[in-house]
C-alpha positions in Angstrom: 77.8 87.4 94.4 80.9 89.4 94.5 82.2 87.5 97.0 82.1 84.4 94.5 83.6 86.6 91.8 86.4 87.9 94.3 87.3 84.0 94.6 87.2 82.9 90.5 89.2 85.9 89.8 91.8 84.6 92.4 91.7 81.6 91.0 92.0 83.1 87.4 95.8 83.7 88.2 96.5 80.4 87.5 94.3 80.5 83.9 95.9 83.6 82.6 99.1 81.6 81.2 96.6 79.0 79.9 94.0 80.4 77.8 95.1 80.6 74.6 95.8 77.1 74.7 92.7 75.8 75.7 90.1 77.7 74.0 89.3 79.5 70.4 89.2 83.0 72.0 86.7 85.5 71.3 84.5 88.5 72.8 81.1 87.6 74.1 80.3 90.8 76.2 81.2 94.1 76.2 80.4 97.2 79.0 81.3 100.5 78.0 84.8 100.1 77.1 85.3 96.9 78.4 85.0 93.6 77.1 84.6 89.9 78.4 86.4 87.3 77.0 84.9 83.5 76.4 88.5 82.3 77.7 87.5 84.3 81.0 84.0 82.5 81.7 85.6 79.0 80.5 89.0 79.0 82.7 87.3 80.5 85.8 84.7 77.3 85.7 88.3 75.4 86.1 90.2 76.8 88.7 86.5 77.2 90.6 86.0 73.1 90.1 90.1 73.1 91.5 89.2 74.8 93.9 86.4 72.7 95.6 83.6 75.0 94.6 80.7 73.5 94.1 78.8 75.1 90.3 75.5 74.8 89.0 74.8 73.5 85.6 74.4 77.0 84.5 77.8 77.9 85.6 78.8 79.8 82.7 75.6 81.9 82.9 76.1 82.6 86.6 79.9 83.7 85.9 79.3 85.6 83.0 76.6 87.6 84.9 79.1 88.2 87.6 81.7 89.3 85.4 78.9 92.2 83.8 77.5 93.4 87.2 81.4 93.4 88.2 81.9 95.8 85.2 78.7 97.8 85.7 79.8 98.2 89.7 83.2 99.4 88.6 82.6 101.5 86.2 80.1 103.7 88.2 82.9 103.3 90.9 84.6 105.6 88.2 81.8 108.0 87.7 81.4 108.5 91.2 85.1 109.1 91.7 85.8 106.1 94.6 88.7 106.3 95.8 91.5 103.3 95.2 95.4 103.9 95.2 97.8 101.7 93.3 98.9 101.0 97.2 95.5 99.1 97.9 95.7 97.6 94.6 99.2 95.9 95.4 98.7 94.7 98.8 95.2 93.0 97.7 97.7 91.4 94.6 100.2 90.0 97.3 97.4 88.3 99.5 96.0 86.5 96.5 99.4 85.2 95.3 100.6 84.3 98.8 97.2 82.4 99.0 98.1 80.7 96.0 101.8 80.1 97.0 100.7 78.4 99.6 98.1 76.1 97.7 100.6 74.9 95.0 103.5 74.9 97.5 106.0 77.4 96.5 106.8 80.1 94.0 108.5 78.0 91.4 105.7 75.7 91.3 103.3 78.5 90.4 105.4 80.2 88.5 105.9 76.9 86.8 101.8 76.1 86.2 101.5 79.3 85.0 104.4 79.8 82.3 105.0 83.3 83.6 106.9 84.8 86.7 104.9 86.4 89.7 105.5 89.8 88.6 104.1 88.6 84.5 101.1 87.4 86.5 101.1 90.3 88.9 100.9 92.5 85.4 98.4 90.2 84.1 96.4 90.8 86.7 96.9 94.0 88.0 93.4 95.7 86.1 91.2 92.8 87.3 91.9 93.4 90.4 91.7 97.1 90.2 88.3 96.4 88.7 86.8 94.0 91.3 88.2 96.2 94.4 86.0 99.3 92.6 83.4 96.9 91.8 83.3 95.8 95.7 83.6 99.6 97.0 80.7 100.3 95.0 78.7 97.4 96.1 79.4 98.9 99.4 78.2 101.8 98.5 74.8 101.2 97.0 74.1 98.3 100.1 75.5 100.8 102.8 72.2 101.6 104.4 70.6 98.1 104.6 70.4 96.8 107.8 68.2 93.3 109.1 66.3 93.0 112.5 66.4 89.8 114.6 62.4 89.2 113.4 63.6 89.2 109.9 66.6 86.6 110.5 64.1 84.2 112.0 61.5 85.1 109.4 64.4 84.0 107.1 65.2 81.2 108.4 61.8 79.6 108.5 61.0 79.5 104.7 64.5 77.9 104.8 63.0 74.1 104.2 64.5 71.7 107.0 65.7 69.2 104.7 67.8 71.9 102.6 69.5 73.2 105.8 73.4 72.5 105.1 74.8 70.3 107.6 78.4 72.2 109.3 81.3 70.7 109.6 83.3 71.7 113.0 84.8 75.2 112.6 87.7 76.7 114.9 88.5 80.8 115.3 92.1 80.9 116.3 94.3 83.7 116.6 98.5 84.3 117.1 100.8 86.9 118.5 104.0 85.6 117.3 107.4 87.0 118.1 110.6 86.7 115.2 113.7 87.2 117.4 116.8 88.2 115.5 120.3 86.1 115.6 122.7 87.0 117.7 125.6 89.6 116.6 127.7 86.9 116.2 125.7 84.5 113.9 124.9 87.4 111.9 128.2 88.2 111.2 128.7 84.9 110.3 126.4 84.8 107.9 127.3 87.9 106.4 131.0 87.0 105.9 130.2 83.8 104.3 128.0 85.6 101.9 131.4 87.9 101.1 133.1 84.4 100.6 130.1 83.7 98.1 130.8 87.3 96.2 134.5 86.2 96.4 134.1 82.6 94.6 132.0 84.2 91.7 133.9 87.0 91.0 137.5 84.8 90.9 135.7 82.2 88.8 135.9 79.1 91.2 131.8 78.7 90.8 129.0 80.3 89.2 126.1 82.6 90.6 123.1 79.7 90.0 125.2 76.4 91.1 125.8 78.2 94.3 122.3 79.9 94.5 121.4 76.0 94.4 123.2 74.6 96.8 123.1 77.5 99.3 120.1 79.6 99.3 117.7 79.7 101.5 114.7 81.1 99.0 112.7 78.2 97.8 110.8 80.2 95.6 114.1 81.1 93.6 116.6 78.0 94.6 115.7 75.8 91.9 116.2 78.2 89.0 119.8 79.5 90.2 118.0 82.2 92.2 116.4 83.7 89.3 113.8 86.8 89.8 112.4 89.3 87.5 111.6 92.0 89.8 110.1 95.7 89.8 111.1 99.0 91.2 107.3 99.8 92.2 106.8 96.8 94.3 108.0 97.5 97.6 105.2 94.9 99.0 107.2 92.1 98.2 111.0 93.4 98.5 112.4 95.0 101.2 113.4 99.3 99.7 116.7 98.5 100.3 116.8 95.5 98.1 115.3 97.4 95.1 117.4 100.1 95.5 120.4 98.1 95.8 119.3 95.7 92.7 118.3 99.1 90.5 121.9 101.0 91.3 123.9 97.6 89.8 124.9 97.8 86.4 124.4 94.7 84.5 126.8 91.7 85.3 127.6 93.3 88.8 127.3 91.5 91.8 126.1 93.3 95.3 127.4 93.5 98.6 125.8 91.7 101.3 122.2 93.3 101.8 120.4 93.0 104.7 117.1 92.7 105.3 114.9 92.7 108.6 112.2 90.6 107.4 114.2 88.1 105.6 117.8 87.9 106.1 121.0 88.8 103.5 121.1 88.8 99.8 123.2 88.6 97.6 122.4 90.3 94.2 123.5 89.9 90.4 121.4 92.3 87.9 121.5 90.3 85.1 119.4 93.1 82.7 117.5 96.4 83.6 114.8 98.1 80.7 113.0 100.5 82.4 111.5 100.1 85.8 111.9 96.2 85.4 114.8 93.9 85.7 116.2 90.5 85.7 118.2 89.6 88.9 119.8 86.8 90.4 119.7 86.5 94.2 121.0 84.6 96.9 119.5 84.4 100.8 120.7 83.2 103.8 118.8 83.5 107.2 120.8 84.0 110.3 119.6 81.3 112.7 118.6 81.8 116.1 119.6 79.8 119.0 118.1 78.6 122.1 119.2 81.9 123.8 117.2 84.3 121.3 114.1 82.0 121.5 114.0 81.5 125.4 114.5 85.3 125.5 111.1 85.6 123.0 110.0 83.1 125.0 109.9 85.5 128.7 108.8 88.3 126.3 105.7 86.6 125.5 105.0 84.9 129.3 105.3 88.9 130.6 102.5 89.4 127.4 100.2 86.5 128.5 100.0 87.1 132.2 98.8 91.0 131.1 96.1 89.2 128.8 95.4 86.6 132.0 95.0 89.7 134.8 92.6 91.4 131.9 95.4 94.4 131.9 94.9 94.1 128.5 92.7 92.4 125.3 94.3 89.8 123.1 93.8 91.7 120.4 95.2 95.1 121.8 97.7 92.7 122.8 98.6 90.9 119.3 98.7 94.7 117.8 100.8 96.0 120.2 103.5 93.1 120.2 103.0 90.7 117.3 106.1 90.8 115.3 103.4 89.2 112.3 103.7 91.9 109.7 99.6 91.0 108.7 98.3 91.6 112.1 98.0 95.3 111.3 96.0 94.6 108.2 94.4 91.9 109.3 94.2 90.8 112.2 95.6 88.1 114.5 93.1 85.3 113.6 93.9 83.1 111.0 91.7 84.0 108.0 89.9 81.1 105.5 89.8 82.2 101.7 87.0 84.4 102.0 88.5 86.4 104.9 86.3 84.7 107.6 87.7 84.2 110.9 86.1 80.6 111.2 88.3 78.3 109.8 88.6 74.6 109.4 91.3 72.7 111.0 93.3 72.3 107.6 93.6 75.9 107.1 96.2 76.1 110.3 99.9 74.7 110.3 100.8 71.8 111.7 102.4 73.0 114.2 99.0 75.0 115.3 97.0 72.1 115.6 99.5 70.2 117.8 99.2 73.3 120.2 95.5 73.2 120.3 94.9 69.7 120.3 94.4 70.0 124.3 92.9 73.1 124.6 89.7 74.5 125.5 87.7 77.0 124.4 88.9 80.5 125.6 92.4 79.6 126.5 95.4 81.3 125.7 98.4 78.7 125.0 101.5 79.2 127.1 104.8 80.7 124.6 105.4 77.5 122.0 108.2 77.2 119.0 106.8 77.3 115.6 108.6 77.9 112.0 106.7 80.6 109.4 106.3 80.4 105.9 109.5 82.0 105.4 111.3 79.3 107.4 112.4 81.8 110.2 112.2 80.3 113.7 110.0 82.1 116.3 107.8 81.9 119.4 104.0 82.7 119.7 100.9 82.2 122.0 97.7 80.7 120.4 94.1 81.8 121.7 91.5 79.7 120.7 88.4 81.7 120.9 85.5 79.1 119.6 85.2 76.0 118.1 81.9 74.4 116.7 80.7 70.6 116.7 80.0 69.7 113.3 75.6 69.9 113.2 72.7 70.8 111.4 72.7 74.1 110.5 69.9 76.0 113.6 69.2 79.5 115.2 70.9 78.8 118.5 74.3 77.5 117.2 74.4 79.6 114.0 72.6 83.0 114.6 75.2 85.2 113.4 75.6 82.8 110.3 72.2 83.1 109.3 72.0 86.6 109.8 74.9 87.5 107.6 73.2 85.1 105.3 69.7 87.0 105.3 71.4 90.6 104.9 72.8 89.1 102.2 69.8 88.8 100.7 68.4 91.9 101.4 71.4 93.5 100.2 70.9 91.4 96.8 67.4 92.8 96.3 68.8 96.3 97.1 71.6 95.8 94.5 68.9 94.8 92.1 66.9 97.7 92.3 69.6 99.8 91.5 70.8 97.7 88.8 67.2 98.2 87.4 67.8 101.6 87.3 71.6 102.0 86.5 71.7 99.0 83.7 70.1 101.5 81.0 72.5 104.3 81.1 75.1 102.0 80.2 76.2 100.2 76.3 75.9 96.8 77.3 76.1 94.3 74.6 75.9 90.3 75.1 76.8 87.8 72.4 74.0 86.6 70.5 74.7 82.7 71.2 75.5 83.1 75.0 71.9 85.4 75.3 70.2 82.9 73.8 71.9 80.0 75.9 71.2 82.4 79.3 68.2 83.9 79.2 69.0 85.7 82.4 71.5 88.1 80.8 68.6 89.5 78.8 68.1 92.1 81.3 71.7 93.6 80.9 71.1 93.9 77.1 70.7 97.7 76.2 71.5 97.7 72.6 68.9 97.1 69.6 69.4 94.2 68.7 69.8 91.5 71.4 73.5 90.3 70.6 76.2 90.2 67.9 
């Protein structure tokens, strides 16, 4: 359940800048102190259907239920003093606006869908996640000591009828260790003189900050407006401490010196206005190219790294955590991830130039060291495993165990979380407009006031 919720609150980004345009607004729930909007239930449905999800008629029951046990969960989360720092809270922020970066194609065109900047969205946004993380460590909590035996997969899996079984399309689990080699000296002091030259030009007139943030930057998130950002000092997730610092200590009007960055390259930075801990900057990148000498020297790094994998010296995923230069690999992993953090992906989920690599291979090979270009742009050499790869088939016990398995805990988990919503449900104020109780008979049980709406 909170899985689904987990993805319509992702997708709810994109409905927060929408909401009061397409519906008459109102409160239809309330838990405790917190309420439920009708804008919430209707604009999830959306991005869900944009999404490819497939919804039952009684979506907005289904939804609105998920959004009251999701307030039940976190709210207990509070009374049982689980732990979440604002740390957590970010880096779970940045994954779900990378992922939808990368759906919509860039920044700009999010930022443009939405009417609001990342970091008005990020705002928006920021106690909904909060809430769903609590909501999922509690779920954890209460489902902690459920476990399913092998007798009750298969016992699950027979009352499944055979015509219902979902047919599977092919799946892959791929995984990277990817090396980013820097320029050399010489490029980058290249590129850091030219971005003096840049300082230069504005400062005597001869252009302006945006026309040459246009025609030079390498940010596609920020090109297009004149490299336009409103940024804030507490999130160091996205910007490198340097560049906060840097763009925090310039008064407004003032232009930076060259600022480098690691993970990025240089910038160039213009506060344009500071009021508090946020401001309005202008910024301009460029990203030191490598040459063929930086990326044949990654590319002996990484064939010294795959004969240690090859002569079992080491596992490839000791390996991708010991050298992967991928900053999510520690987080994450070094398999590519689908949207509900699953290792088993679908072809389109991997770059293009990942499925040219494993076009030829077989299962359980290791690629040899290959060129590829990241999200960023920034050239760099990695070696792909492929690890398993399904033919698509009917869903059965010998292809699909572990599938079905997860599936059937799942549903033992449910009933679990059931029972102790039969017992937790009372001790909270819970109160469900009249018209949607009477539309979803199912919320009836979450009712604890006197009289069954308002």
């Amino acid at each position: 359940m909170l899985t689904a919720l987990a993805l319509l609150l992702s997708a709810a980004v994109m409905a927060q800048g929408r909401s009061s345009k397409e519906v008459v607004d109102k409160i239809i729930g309330v838990v405790g102190d917190r309420i439920i909007l009708y804008s919430d239930i209707q604009n999830a449905i959306k991005d869900a259907a944009r999404y490819g999800e497939k919804l039952p008629p009684n979506a907005n029951c289904m939804i609105f239920e998920q959004a009251l046990l999701s307030k039940i969960l976190a709210l207990q989360a509070e009374r049982d003093s689980i732990p979440l720092t604002d740390e957590e809270v970010e880096a779970q922020m940045d994954v779900k606006v990378r992922n939808l970066i990368m759906q919509y194609g860039s920044q700009a065109e999010v930022e443009t869908l939405a009417g609001k900047t990342i970091y008005q969205l990020k705002d928006d946004q920021r106690p909904l996640i909060r809430e769903n993380m609590l909501a999922e460590a509690m779920r954890k909590k209460v489902v902690s000591g459920v476990h399913i035996t092998p007798t009750e997969v298969k016992a699950f899996f027979e009352k499944v009828p055979v015509d219902s079984l979902p047919f599977l399309e092919s799946e892959l689990e791929v995984g990277q260790i990817s090396i980013l080699p820097s320029a050399s000296k010489d490029v980058d002091e290249y590129i850091y003189n030219e971005m003096l030259n840049y300082k230069k030009q504005i400062e005597s007139g001869t252009t302006t900050f945006e026309a040459l943030a246009k025609r030079v930057s390498e940010d596609p998130g920020s090109r297009e407006r004149g490299g336009s950002y409103e940024i804030n000092r507490s999130d160091k997730s996205t910007w490198d401490p340097v560049f906060l610092s840097t763009a925090f200590r310039l008064k407004a009007g003032e232009i930076s010196q060259p600022v480098k960055s690691n993970r990025f390259g240089y910038f160039l930075i213009q506060q344009v206005s500071r009021r508090g801990d946020n401001a309005q900057i202008k910024m301009i990148l460029r990203v030191p190219p490598v040459t063929d000498n930086e990326l044949k020297e990654a590319h002996g790094r990484l064939d010294s790294v795959r004969a240690e994998i090859e002569s079992n010296k080491i596992s490839f995923k000791d390996a991708a955590y010991k050298y992967s230069d991928d900053e999510n690999v520690k987080n994450y992993g070094p398999y590519v991830l689908d949207r509900d953090g699953s290792t088993y992906v679908n072809i389109d989920a991997l770059d293009r130039d990942m499925v040219n690599t494993i076009k030829d291979m077989k299962v359980g090979d290791l690629s040899q060291p290959v060129n590829f270009t990241n999200d960023q742009g920034k050239k760099g050499v990695r070696l792909v495993y492929l690890k398993s790869r399904s033919e698509p088939h009917r869903l059965n016990l010998n292809d699909d165990y572990v599938k079905i398995a997860d599936m059937a805990l799942n549903q033992k988990r449910n009933e679990e979380l059931d029972k102790w919503l039969e017992k937790k449900i009372p001790t909270f104020y819970i109160l469900i407009d009249k018209q949607q109780a009477d539309s979803c008979p199912s919320l009836s049980k979450y009712q604890t006031t006197e009289n069954r709406g308002f």
